[in-house]
C-alpha positions as CSV (number, residue, x, y, z in Angstrom):
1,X,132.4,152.8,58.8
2,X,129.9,155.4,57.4
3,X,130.2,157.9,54.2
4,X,129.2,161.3,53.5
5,X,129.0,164.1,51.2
6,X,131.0,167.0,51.4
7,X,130.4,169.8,49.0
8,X,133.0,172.9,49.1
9,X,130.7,175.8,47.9
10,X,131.3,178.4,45.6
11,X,132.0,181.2,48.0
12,X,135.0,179.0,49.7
13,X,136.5,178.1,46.1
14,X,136.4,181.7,45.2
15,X,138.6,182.2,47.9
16,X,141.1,179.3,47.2
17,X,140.3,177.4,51.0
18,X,140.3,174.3,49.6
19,X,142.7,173.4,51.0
20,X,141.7,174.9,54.8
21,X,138.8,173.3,55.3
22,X,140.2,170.0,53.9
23,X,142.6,170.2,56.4
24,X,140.1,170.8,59.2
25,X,138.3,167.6,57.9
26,X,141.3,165.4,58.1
27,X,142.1,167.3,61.6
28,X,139.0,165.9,62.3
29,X,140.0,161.6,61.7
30,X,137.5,162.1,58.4
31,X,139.4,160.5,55.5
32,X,139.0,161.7,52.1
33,X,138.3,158.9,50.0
34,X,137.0,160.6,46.8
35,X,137.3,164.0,45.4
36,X,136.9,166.3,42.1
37,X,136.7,170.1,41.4
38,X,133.7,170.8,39.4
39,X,131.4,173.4,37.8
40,X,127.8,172.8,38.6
41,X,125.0,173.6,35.8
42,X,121.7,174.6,36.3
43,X,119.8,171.8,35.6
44,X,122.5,169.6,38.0
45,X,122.0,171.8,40.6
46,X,118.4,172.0,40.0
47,X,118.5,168.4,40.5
48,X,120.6,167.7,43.5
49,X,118.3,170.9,45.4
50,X,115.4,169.4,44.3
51,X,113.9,169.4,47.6
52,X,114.1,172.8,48.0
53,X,112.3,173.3,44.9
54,X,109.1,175.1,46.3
55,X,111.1,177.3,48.8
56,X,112.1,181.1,48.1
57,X,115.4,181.0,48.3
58,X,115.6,178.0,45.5
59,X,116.5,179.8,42.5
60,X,119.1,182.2,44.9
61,X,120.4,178.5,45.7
62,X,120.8,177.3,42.0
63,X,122.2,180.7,41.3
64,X,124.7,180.4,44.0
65,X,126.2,176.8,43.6
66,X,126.7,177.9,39.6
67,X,128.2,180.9,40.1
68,X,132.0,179.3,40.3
69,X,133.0,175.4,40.7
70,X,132.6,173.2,43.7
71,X,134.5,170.8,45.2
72,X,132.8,167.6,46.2
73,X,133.7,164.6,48.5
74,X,133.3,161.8,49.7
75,X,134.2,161.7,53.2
76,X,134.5,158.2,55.2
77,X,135.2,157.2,59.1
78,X,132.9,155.8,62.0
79,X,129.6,157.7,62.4
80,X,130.9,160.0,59.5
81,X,127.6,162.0,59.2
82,X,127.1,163.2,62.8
83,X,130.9,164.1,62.7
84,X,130.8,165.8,59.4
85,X,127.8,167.7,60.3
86,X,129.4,168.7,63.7
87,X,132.6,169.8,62.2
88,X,130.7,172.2,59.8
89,X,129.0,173.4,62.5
90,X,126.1,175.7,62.5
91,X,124.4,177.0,59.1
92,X,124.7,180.6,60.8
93,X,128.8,181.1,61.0
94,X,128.2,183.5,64.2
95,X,126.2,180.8,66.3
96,X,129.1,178.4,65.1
97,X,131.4,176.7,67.7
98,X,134.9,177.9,67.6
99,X,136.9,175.3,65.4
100,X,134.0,174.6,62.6
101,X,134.5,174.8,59.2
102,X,131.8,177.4,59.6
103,X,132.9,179.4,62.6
104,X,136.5,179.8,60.6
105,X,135.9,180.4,57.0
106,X,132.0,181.1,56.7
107,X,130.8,184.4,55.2
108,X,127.1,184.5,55.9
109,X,124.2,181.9,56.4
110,X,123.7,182.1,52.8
111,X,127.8,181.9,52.1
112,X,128.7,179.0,54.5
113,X,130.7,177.3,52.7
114,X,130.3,173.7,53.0
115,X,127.6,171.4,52.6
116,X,127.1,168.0,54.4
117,X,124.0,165.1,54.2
118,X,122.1,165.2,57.2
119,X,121.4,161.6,57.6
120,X,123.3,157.9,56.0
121,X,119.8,157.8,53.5
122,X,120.9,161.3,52.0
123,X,124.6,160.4,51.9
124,X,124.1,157.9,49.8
125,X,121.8,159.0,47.4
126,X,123.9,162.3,47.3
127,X,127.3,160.2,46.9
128,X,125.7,158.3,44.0
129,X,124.4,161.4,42.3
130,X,128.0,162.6,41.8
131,X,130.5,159.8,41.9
132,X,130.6,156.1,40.2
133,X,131.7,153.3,42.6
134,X,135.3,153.8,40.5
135,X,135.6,157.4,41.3
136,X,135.7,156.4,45.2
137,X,139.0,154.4,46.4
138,X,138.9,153.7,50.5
């Protein structure tokens, strides 16, 4: 069994599909083993994007995932991170399969949504950056 992170993003919260896209990741066999609504500040965000740090977009990042809370997860099943990141599906909603979290609820590459770690190394770290091993019961 592998985890993941899932963060629900701003634009989706604003809309109050929560509860849509948790039901497409259930659809999906992911099981939601942790989970809290929160609101991000800077320097947190500025933290967890840190990679992005030196890119353009970063402070349109920061000032996205602040503008209204987030909901993140911690998703758990067999090769959770290839099936999380296929169920999103593409970072541009239009080139997105029919079905994805992306293809049904995405607004634009910039508003898409959800985010997911792209490999076991990343889930982890990302996992620990938001949650204690108490916060997670699976």
């Amino acid at each position: 069994m592998e985890r993941t992170l899932s963060i629900i993003k701003p634009d989706a919260t604003k809309r109050n599909i929560t509860g849509k896209i948790n039901k497409i990741i259930e659809d999906n066999n992911l099981n939601i083993i942790a989970q809290k609504r929160i609101q991000l500040k800077e320097d947190t965000a500025e933290k967890f994007y840190s990679v992005h740090k030196n890119q353009s977009f970063f402070q349109d990042l920061i000032d996205f995932m602040i503008s209204a809370p987030v909901v993140v997860q911690v998703l758990e099943s067999e090769n959770a991170v290839s099936k999380y990141r296929d169920i999103m599906g593409s970072t541009n909603p239009t080139e997105a399969e029919e079905g994805t979290i992306r293809n049904e609820v995405a607004l634009s590459i910039q508003e898409n949504s959800v985010h997911g770690s792209d490999s076991l190394e990343n889930a982890k770290i990302e996992i620990d950056f938001f949650f204690t091993k108490d916060e997670i019961v699976g």
